[in-house]
C-alpha angles and dihedrals in degrees: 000000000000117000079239098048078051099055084042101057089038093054087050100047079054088060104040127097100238094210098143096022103098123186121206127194110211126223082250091057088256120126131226117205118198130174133173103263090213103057108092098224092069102014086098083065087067094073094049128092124244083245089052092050092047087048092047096049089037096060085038085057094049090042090055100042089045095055089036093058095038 
């Protein structure tokens, strides 16, 4: 995925109500993501590889902490 794909879809998740997107911490410290793949708001996620989400939330991550500590 482009570096600007990537500000794009990480722009979108800031602004999207993440009513059926449910993070779960895992007893390892690692973190499972699920959606309904047929809401619209997420159904765009289904296409994606397990690499391309970690590299998603992990820039959203960065982004937050970076305007958070600035």
């Amino acid at each position: 995925m482009n570096s600007k794909k990537l500000k794009s879809v990480v722009n979108s998740l800031r602004k999207m109500d993440v009513d059926t997107l449910k993070v779960t911490q895992n007893e390892d410290g690692s973190f499972t993501m699920d959606w309904d793949p047929q809401d619209p708001k997420w159904s765009w996620m289904n296409k994606l590889t397990q690499k391309e989400i970690q590299v998603i939330m992990e820039q959203a991550i960065k982004d937050f902490l970076d305007e958070y500590q600035s």
